[in-house]
Residue, then its C-alpha position, 0 to 999 in steps of 0.5 A: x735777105x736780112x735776118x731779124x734782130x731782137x732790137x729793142x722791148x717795150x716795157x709798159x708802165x704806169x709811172x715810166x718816169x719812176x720806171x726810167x729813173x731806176x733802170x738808169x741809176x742801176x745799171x747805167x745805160x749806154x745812152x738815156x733818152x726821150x723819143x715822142x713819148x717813150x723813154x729810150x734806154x739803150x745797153x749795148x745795142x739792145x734798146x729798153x723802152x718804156x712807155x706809159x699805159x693806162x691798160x695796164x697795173x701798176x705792178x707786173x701780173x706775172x713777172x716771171x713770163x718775162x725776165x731782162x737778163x743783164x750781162x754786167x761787168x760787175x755784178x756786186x757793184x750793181x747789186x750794191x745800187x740796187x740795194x740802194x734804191x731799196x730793191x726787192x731780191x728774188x734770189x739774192x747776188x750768188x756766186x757759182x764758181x766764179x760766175x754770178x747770178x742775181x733776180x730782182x724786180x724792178x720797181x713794177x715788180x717786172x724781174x731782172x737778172x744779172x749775170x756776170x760770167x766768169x772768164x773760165x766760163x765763158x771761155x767753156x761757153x766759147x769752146x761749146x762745152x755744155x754743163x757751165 
């Protein structure tokens, strides 16, 4: 029997052009697309779609029920173009021995976090050693 995989989330907006355009020009999807109506971005094998609402606000009620985590390569240069499209922090880039670890919320007010693990880190992780 096939067990389930997490796919994809649906990310409910207003304005999901705007919403679109920011994931896009931050964290540059693997591909960028537009399927029926939704916008379809995909980081890795995990699909990001956005679709327009009218049931919903135009920012998020409660963002912390829900928190996109990136794994990211290069957390500074991501943070760089986030500052760059004027994104508001949560808790600012911060690295912790090696690793590092940013919130932001993106322009819905839905938050992000970026991790970037170190080597060490993940090789601890790896290992099944807890407390990294």
């Amino acid at each position: 029997m096939k067990r389930p995989t997490l796919d994809s989330m649906l990310l409910a907006s207003t304005d999901p052009d705007r919403l679109r355009d920011w994931y896009a020009a931050v964290l540059d999807p693997t591909a960028s697309d537009t399927v029926d109506h939704y916008r379809v971005l995909r980081f890795g094998t995990f699909h990001l779609l956005i679709d327009q609402r009218d049931d919903v606000g135009p920012k998020a009620a409660d963002p912390t029920r829900v928190i996109l985590n990136f794994d990211v390569a290069d957390a500074r240069a991501v943070a760089a173009r986030m500052d760059e499209r004027g994104t508001e922090w949560v808790a600012p880039l911060e690295d912790r021995d090696g690793s590092c670890f940013a919130t932001a919320k993106d322009p819905d007010g839905n938050y992000v976090q970026l991790i970037q693990m170190s080597e060490e880190h993940l090789a601890a992780m790896e290992r099944g050693e807890t407390g990294v």
